[in-house]
N, C-alpha and C positions, 0 to 999 in steps of 0.2 A: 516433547516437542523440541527441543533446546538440546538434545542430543541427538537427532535429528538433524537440524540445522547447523551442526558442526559436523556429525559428516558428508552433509553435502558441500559446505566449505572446503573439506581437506582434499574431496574428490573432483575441485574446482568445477560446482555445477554451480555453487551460490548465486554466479554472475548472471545466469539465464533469465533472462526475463520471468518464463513461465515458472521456475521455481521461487522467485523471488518473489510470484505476486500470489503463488500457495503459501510460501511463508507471511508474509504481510496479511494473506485471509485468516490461518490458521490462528496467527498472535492475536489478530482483532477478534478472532471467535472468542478469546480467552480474558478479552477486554484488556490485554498487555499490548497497547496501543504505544509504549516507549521504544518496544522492540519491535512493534511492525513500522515503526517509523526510522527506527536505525535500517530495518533492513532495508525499505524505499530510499534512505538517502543514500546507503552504499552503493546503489544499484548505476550503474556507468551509463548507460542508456534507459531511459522511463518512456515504457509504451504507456497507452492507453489505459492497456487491463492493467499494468500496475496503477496508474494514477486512481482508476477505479476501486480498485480495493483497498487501498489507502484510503483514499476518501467514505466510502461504506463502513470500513471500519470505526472511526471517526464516529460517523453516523448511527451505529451500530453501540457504540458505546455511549452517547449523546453528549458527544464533544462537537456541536453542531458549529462550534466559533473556530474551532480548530476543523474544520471540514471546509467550511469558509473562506480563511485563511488558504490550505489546500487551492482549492477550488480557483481563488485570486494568483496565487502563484503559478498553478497552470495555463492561466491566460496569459498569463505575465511572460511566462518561456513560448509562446506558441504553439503548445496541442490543444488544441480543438474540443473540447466537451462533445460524450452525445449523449441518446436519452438515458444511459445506466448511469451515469456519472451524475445527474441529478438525483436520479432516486434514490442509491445510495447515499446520498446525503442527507436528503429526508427522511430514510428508512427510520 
């Protein structure tokens, strides 16, 4: 996964949302939730689906205080939660 993730940095796709919020799923699959939160905080603009898979992950690994956390931060900048963005949480 991790060499993976460096070549899609060298090929400067890291920065895409959509690759960035595979990478954030992938790490949380793996319960390496250090690294899907580096790659969420590098990310230059955070849609939705990334905040989502951040958050699931979290969830996913039952860091429900750290999904939480998440979760208050995102209201905090202004995007909006919808119904995935809970469930992952609870998942």
């Amino acid at each position: 996964m991790r060499l993976v993730h460096i070549r899609v940095i060298i090929s400067r796709l890291g920065l895409d949302p959509i690759c960035g919020s595979a990478f954030v799923t992938g790490y949380s699959k793996l319960c390496l939730v250090d690294e899907a939160s580096k790659v969420f905080n590098g990310m230059p603009e955070k849609d939705l689906v990334l905040w989502n898979s951040t958050g699931s992950g979290y969830g996913n690994c039952g860091l429900l205080y750290k999904g939480l956390e998440l979760f208050s931060w995102m209201r905090h900048v202004g995007q909006q939660p919808d119904g995935y963005t809970l469930v992952g949480l609870i998942s």
